[in-house]
C-alpha positions as CSV (number, residue, x, y, z in Angstrom):
1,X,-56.3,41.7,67.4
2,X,-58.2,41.3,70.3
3,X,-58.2,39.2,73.3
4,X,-60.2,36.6,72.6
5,X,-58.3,36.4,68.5
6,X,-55.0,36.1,70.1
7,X,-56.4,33.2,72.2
8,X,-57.7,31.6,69.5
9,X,-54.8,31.8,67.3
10,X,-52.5,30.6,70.2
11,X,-54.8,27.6,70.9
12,X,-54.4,26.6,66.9
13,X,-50.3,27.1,67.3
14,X,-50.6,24.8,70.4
15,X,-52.1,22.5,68.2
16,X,-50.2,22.1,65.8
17,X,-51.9,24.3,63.2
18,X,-48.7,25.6,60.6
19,X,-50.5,28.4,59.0
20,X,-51.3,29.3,62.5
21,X,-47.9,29.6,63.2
22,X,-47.4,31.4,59.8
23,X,-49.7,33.8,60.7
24,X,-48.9,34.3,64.3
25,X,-44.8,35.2,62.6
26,X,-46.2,37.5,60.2
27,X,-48.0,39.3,62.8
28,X,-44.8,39.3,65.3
29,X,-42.5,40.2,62.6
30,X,-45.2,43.6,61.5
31,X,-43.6,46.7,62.1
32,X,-47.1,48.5,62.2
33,X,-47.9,50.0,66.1
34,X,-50.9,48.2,66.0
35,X,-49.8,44.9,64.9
36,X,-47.1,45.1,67.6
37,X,-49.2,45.8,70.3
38,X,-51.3,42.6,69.5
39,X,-47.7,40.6,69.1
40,X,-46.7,41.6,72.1
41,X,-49.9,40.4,73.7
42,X,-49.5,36.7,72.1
43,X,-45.6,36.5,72.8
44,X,-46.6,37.1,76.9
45,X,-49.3,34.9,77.0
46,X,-47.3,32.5,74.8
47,X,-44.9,32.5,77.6
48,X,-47.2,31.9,80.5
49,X,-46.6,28.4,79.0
50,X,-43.7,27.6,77.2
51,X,-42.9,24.8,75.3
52,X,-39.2,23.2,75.3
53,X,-36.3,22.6,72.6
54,X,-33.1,23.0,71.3
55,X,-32.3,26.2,69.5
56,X,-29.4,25.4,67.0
57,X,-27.5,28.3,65.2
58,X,-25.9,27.2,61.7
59,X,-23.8,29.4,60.2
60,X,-21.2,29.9,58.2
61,X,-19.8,31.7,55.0
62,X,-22.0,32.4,52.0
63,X,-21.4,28.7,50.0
64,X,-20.4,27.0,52.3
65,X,-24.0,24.6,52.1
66,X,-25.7,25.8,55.0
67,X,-29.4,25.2,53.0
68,X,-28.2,21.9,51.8
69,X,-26.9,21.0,55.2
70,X,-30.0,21.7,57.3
71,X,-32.8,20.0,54.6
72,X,-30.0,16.9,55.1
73,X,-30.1,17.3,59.3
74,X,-33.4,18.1,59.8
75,X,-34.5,14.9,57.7
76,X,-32.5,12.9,60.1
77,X,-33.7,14.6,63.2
78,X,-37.2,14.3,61.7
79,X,-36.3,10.4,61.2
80,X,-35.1,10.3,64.7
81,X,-38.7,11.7,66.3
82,X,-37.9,14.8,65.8
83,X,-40.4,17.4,65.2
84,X,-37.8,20.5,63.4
85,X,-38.6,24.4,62.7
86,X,-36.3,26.2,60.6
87,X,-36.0,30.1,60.8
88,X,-33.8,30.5,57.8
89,X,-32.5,34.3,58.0
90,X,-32.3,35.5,54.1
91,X,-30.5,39.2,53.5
92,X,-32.4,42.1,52.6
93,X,-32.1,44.9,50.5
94,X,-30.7,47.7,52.2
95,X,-32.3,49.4,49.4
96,X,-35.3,48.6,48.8
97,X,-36.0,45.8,51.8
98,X,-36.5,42.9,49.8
99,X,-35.5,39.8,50.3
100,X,-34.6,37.0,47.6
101,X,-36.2,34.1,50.6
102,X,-34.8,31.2,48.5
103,X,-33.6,29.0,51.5
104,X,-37.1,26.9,51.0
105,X,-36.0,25.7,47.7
106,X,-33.0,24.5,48.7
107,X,-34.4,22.2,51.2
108,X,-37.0,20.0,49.2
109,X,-36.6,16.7,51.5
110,X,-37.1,19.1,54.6
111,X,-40.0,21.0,53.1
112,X,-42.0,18.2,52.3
113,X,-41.9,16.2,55.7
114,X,-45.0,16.7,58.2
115,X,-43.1,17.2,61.3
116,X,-40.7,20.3,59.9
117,X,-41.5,23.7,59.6
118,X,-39.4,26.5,57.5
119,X,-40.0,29.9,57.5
120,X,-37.7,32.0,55.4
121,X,-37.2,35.6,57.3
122,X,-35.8,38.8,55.6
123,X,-33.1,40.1,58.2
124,X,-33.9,43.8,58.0
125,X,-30.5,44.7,57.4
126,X,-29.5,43.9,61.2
127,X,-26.0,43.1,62.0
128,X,-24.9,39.3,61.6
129,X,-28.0,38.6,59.7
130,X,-30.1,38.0,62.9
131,X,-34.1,38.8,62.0
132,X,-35.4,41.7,64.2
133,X,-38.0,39.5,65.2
134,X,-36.2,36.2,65.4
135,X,-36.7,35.9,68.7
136,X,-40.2,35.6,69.1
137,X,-40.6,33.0,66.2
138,X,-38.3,31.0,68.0
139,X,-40.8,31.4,71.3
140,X,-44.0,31.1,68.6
141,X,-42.6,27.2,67.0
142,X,-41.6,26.2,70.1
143,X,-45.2,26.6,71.4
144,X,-45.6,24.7,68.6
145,X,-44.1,21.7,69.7
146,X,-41.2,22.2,67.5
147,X,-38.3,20.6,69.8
148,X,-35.6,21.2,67.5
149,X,-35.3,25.0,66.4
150,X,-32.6,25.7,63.7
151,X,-32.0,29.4,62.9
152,X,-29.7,29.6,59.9
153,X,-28.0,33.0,59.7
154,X,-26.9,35.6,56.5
155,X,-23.1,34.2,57.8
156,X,-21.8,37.7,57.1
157,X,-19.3,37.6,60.1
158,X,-20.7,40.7,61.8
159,X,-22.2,40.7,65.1
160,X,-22.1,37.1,65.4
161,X,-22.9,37.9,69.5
162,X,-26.9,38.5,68.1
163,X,-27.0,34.9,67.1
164,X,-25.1,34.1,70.1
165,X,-27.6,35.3,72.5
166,X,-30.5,33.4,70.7
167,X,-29.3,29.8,70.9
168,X,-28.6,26.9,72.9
169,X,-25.6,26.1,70.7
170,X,-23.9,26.8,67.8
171,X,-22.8,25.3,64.8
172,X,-19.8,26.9,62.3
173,X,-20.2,25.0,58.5
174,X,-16.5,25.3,57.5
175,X,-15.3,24.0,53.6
176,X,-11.4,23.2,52.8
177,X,-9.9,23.7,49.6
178,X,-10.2,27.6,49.3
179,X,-6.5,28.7,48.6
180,X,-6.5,29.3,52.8
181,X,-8.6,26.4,55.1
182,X,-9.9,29.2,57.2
183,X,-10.2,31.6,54.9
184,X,-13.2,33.9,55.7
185,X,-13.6,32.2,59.2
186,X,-12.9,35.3,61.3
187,X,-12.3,35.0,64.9
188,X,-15.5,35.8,66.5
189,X,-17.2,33.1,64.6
190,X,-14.7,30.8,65.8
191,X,-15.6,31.8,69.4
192,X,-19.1,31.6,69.8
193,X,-19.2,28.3,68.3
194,X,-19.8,24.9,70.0
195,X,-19.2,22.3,66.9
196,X,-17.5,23.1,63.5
197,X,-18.7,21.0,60.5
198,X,-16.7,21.0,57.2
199,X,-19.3,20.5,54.4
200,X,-18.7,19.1,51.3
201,X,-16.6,16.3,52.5
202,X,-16.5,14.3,49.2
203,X,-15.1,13.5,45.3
204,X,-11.6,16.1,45.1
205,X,-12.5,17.8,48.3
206,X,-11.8,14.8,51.0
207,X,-8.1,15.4,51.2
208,X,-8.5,19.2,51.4
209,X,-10.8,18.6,54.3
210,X,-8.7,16.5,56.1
211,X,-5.9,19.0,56.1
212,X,-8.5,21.6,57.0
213,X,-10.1,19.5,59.5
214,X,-6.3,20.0,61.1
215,X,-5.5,23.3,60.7
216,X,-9.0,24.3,62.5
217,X,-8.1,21.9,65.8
218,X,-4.9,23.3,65.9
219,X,-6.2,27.3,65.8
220,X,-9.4,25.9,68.0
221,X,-6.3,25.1,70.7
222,X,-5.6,28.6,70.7
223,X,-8.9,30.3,71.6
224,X,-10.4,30.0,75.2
225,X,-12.9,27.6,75.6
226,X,-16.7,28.0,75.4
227,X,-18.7,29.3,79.0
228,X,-19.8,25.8,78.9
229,X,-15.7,25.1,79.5
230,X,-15.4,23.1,76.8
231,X,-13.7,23.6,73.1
232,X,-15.7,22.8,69.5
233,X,-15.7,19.5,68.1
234,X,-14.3,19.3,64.3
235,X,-16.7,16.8,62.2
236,X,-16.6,15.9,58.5
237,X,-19.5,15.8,56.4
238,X,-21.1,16.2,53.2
239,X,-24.8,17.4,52.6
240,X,-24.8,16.0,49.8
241,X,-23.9,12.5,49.6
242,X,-24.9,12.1,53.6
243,X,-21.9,11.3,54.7
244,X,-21.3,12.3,58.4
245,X,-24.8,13.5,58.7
246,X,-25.6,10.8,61.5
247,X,-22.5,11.8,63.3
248,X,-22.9,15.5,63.0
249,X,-26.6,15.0,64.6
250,X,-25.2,12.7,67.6
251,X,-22.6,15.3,68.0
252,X,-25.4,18.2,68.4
253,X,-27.5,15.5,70.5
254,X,-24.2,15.0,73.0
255,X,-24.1,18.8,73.3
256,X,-27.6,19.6,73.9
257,X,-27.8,16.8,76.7
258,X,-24.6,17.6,78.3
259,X,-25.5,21.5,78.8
260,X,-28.7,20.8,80.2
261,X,-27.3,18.6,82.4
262,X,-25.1,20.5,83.9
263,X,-27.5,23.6,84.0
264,X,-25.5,25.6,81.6
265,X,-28.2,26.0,79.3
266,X,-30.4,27.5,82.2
267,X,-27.8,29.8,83.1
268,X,-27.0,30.9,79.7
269,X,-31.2,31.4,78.4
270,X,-31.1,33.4,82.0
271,X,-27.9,35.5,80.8
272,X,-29.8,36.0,77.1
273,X,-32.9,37.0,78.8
274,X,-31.4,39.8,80.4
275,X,-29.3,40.6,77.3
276,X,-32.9,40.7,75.1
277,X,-34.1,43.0,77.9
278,X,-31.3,45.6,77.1
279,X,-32.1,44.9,73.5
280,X,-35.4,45.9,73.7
281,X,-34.5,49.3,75.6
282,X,-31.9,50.7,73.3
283,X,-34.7,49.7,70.2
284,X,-37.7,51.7,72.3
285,X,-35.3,54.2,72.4
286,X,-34.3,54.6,69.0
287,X,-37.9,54.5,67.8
288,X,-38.9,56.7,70.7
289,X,-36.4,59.2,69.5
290,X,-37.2,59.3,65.4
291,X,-40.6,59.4,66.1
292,X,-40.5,62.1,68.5
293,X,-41.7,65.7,66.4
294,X,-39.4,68.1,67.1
295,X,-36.6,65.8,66.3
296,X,-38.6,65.0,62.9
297,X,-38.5,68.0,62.2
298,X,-34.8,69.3,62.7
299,X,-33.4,66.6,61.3
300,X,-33.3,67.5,57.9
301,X,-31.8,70.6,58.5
302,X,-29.6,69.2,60.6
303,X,-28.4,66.5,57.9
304,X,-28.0,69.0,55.5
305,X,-26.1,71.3,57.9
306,X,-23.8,68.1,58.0
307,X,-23.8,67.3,54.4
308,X,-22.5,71.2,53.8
309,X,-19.7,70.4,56.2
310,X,-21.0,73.4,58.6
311,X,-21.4,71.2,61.5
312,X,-19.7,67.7,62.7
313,X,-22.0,64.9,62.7
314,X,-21.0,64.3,66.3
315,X,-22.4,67.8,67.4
316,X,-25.3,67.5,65.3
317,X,-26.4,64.0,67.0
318,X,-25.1,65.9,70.4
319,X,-27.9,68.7,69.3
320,X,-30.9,66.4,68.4
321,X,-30.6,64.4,71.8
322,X,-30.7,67.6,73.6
323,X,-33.8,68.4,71.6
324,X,-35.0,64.8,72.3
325,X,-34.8,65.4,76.5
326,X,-36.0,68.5,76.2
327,X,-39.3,67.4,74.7
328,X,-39.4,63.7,76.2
């Protein structure tokens, strides 16, 4: 893409254009070399002039309504002069790298309003279901004049500080009734969130949700507070029926304008920053490293050296990096 196309297609994004947008992900999320040399030239010039949001991480365990939840909240953000983007992080094969991308039929209301935009992302594989490129669709729908970006997340309980270092604030979807309350709620979830919803919050689950709704402020007590200095917020709601929706959005809405207040949300985008800056070493690195040609072609060898039990995997990394310096 040259100059001039890159321009052009940022121009469109800045007006509002959505398969611009589409486009400008698809290109962003490529893995070609070509493709993310021209990425890399929208992302900077897309930062010369960024726009401003919200970035909202939702998640929670798998069935817990996190699809239901969002198509319900972004509908009432939307109805509250909202303009919403949703980057809704499906998991991929670790096989075969597909990705089933059914989040966009589970949020019908959402999908059909003017002022949202939902783009379904296959995750790669990566660690707390956190798309590689996630990032810079954020930056590309915020240029968009989306002011409200919710990422929704795999909700695998792994590497939850990924998802952490791409938002504002975070929100943990919780449900009662399961045998346990927190069953599945593991403790780093718990502590990188900033507000815990439990879904589902009606019929034969209200009582459950209550008592759920108690158990998870008395085990929030226990864990430090947030960097903001303050502890998560338990709300009720159901996606379905729309009860607690409102509250659950005023709740985000108190959050968002009480951290940028304060400045905490400067400090923390500075801290992420320089955490995306590490990110993006230790990934130059890795690729740096398979790509290189004497490493491609020991590495068989070397695996199968491994596989015979003739060599420890630790000395036969400890052997290709050697290789790796001595030709870098």
């Amino acid at each position: 893409m040259s100059g001039m196309a890159h321009e052009s297609l940022l121009r469109d994004i800045r007006h509002g254009d959505r398969v611009a947008l589409a486009r400008a992900i698809t290109l962003v999320e490529s893995t070609r070399s070509a493709d993310r040399d021209a990425a890399t030239a929208l992302i900077r010039a897309t930062l010369q002039n960024p726009g401003s949001s919200a970035r909202i991480g939702i998640t929670g365990i798998p069935g817990v309504g996190k699809s239901t939840l969002i198509d319900a909240l972004g509908s009432h953000l939307i109805g509250q002069g909202r303009r919403v983007a949703v980057l809704a992080v499906d998991p991929s094969s670790t096989r075969g790298g597909g990705s089933i991308l059914g989040d966009k039929t589970r949020m019908e209301r959402l999908a059909g309003e003017e002022h949202a935009f939902i783009r379904p992302t296959p995750s790669g594989g990566t660690l707390g279901g956190v798309a590689r490129r996630t990032r810079e669709a954020m930056i590309l729908c915020e240029a968009a004049g989306y002011d409200r970006i919710l990422i929704e997340t795999v909700g695998v309980g792994q590497s939850e500080a990924a998802v952490d270092q791409l938002t504002d604030l975070n929100l943990l979807l919780a449900i009662g009734g399961t045998g346990d309350s927190l069953q599945g709620i593991k403790r780093g979830i718990m502590e990188v969130a900033d507000l815990i919803a439990i879904n589902k919050t009606d019929g034969d689950n209200e009582q459950r949700n209550q008592r759920a709704s108690m158990d998870l402020r008395q085990a929030i007590a226990l864990l430090p507070p947030r960097e903001s200095g303050h502890r998560p917020e338990v709300v009720l709601c159901s996606a379905t029926t729309g009860m607690g929706i409102s509250r659950l959005a005023d709740a985000l809405e108190g959050i968002i304008a009480r951290d940028t207040g304060s400045g905490h949300r400067d400090l923390r985008r500075q801290g992420q920053a320089r955490w995306w800056m590490r990110s993006a070493i230790e990934e130059a690195l890795i690729d740096g490293f398979f790509r290189d040609e004497r490493v491609r072609r020991m590495l068989p060898a070397m695996e199968e050296r491994v596989n015979e039990g003739l060599i420890s995997p630790f000395d036969a990394a400890d052997e290709l990096l050697k290789q790796y310096r001595r030709s870098a």
